[in-house]
N, C-alpha and C positions, 0 to 999 in steps of 0.2 A: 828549409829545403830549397831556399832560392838560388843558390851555386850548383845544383847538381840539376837535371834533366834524366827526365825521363824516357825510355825507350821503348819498344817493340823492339825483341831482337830475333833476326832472322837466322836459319840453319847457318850461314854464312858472316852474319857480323861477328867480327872481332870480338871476345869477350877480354871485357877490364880483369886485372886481377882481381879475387876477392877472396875473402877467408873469413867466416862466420864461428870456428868450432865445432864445427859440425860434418862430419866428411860426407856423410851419404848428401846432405843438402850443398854443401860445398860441391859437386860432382856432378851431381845435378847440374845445376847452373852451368859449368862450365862447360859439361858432356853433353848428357845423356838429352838436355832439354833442346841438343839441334834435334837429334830423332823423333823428338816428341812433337818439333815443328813439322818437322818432313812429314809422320805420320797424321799430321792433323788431330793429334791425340791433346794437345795442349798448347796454348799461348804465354811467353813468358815475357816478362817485362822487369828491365831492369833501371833502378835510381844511380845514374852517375855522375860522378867528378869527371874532372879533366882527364886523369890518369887512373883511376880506379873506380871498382863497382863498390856503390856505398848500400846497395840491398837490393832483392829481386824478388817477384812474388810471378806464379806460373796459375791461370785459370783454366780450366773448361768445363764442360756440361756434365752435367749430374741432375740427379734427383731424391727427392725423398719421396720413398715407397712405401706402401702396407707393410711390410716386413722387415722393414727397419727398424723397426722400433714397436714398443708396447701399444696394445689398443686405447688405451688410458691416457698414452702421451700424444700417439698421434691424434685422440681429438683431442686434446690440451692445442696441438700447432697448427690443426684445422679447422676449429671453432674460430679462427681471428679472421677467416676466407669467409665472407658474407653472401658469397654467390656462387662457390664454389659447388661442382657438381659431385655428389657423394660417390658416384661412380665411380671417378677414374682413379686410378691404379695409383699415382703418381704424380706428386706436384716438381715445378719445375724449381730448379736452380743451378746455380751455381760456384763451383767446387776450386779453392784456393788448394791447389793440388801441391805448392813449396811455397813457403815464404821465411824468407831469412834477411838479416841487419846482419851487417861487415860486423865483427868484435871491436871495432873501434867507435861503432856509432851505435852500441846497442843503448840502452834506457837512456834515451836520449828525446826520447817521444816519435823517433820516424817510423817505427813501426805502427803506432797509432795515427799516422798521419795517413801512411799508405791503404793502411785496411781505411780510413775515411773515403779514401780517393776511390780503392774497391767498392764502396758503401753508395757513392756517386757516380760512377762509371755506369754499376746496373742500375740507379735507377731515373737519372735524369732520361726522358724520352725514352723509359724500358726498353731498352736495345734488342733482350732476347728474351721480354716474357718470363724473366725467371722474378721467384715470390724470396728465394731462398740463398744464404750462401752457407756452402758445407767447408767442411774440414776433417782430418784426420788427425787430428792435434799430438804430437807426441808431448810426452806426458811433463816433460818438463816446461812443455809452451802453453800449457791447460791456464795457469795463470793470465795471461799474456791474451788469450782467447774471452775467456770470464771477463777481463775489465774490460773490454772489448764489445761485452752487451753475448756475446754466443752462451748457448745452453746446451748442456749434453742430449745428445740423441735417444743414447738408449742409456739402461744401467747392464745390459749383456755383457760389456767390454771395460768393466771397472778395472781388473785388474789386470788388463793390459798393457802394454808399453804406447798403444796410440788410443784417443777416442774419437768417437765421432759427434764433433760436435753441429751446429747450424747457428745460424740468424737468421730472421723474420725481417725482411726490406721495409718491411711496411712500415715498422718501428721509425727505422730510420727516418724515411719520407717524415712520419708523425712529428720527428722530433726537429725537422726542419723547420715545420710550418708555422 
């Protein structure tokens, strides 16, 4: 990844060409994600070349709620909060709202590089307190997600076109140290 730089990109900056195979994520990126900046709905960040976006991933704030998921699973992802207070409603995290590799540079490892750089982002000096990163995985990226350390949320949405998957940051941190 050392030829490309990474962005913040603003309603405003120029976007590189880019073509993933994917049109709704494709359009995203190029559209839809100035609006998401204007509205403060989402930050997106993109990996480029000189003349081209070579992949972009878009975060914002989320959570995992009681009703997300089974009572069985959520204390399966609760029992690893040592101090957590059984009240609240909602642990925090962090939601990769798109994330796409150019068709030129797919299985090429960048996508695992960037969910790293994700994986370090929130947790050096926990920026915003979040325990958690979510996902909406379409079903073709479930792979891609799995080796990635994520686990499905719920079994409600098995036979859906997306899931909801998460990571636990903690892990992460763990397997730094």
């Amino acid at each position: 990844m050392s030829d490309f730089q990474l962005n913040r990109i603003e309603p405003d900056t120029e976007r590189k060409p880019f073509d993933c195979d994917h049109n709704d994520l494709k359009e995203f990126f190029l559209e839809d994600s100035k609006n998401y900046t204007r509205q403060l709905l989402a930050v997106t960040y993109a990996l480029e070349s000189e003349d081209k976006t070579i992949a972009y991933f878009s975060v914002l704030n989320d959570s995992i709620k009681k009703g997300d998921t089974t009572k069985s699973r959520l204390k399966k992802i609760l029992r690893t909060i040592p101090f957590i207070k059984r009240g609240h409603k909602s642990q925090p995290a962090v939601k990769v709202g798109r994330f796409a590799v150019a068709k030129t540079h797919q299985r090429n490892g960048i996508g695992t590089d960037l969910m790293n750089f994700i994986k370090i982002y929130f947790t050096t000096k926990n920026k915003t307190g979040c325990r958690f990163i979510t996902v909406d995985a379409y079903r073709a990226a479930i792979p891609f997600y799995k080796k990635n350390g994520f686990d499905f949320l719920t079994t409600a949405d098995e036979n859906d076109d997306e899931r909801q998957m998460y990571f636990d940051l903690i892990t992460f941190i763990r397997e730094k140290e």
